[in-house]
C-alpha positions, 0 to 999 in steps of 0.5 A, a space after each residue: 481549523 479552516 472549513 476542510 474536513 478531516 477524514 483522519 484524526 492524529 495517531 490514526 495508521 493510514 496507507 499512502 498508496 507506493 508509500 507504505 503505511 504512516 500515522 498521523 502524527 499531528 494536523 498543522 496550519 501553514 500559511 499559503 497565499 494569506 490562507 491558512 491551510 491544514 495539514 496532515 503531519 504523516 510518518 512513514 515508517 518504512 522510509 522514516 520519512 515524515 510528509 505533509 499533506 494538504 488535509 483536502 487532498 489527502 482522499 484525493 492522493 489516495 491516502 485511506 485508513 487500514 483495511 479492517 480484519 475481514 478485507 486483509 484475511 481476503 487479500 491473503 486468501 486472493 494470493 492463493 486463488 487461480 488468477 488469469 495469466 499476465 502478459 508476457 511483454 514485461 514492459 506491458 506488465 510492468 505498466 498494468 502493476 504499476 496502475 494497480 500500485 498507484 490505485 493502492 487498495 489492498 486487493 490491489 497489492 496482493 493481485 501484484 505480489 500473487 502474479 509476480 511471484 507466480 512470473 519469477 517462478 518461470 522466469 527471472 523478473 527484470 529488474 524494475 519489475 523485481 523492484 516493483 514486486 518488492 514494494 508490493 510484498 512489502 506495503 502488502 506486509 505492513 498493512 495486513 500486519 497492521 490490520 491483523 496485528 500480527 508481527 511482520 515475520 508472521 505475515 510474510 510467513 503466512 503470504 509464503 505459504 500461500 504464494 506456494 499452495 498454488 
């Protein structure tokens, strides 16, 4: 392999951030102007989708590994707490989610679920803002199902419950 550092080895879940959580399912050389240039070979499970990603660019895109056990128990436990309230100009408050969808941490994605959700119970989202929550809750699903090993079914009921403590 070329002097590129790999942060990720195969087999290894990662998050790509507004994508969902992939594995890595091999690490290949391409050739690209007479250079050989390894890639990550991802899977993504939620699009069923495989993607290859310049292995020196993958931090760079945001890609991370899945948080540990401790940061997915907080960002369950930041959907339940008081937030400061969000914009009323939806387009204004579309724009800030989606900065915080493309930043892709997992706290991240749980401060969109908890004040979307918390704006569709006075007033019916429009829908790119219902899409974008949707994707948040989802992405939100995977990874703390993956970090928690824990079903899916499991996770949502336990985002639910706290969505509603509020």
């Amino acid at each position: 392999m070329s002097k590129a550092t790999k942060a990720f080895q195969v087999d290894q879940k990662v998050v790509y951030p507004s994508q969902g959580v992939g594995v890595i399912l091999s690490i290949q050389e391409k050739d690209f102007k007479s250079e050989k240039i390894p890639y990550y070979v991802i899977y993504l499970e939620v699009s069923d989708m495989t993607i290859m990603v310049p292995v020196d660019k993958a931090v760079e895109l945001g890609i991370r590994a899945i948080v540990p056990k401790d940061e997915a128990l907080r960002a369950l436990e930041l959907i339940s707490e008081d937030y400061e309230p969000i914009p009323s100009d939806w387009k204004l408050r579309y724009q800030m989610n989606l900065d915080l969808l493309k930043k892709g941490s997992v706290m991240d994605i749980a401060t969109i679920v908890r004040s979307l959700y918390h704006r569709s119970k006075v007033k019916e989202l429009p829908i790119l803002e219902r899409k974008l929550y949707d994707s948040a809750l989802k992405l939100l699903e995977d990874e703390i199902s993956f970090s928690l090993k824990k079903p899916k079914e499991e996770v949502e009921t336990m985002i639910f419950t706290r969505l509603e403590s509020k």
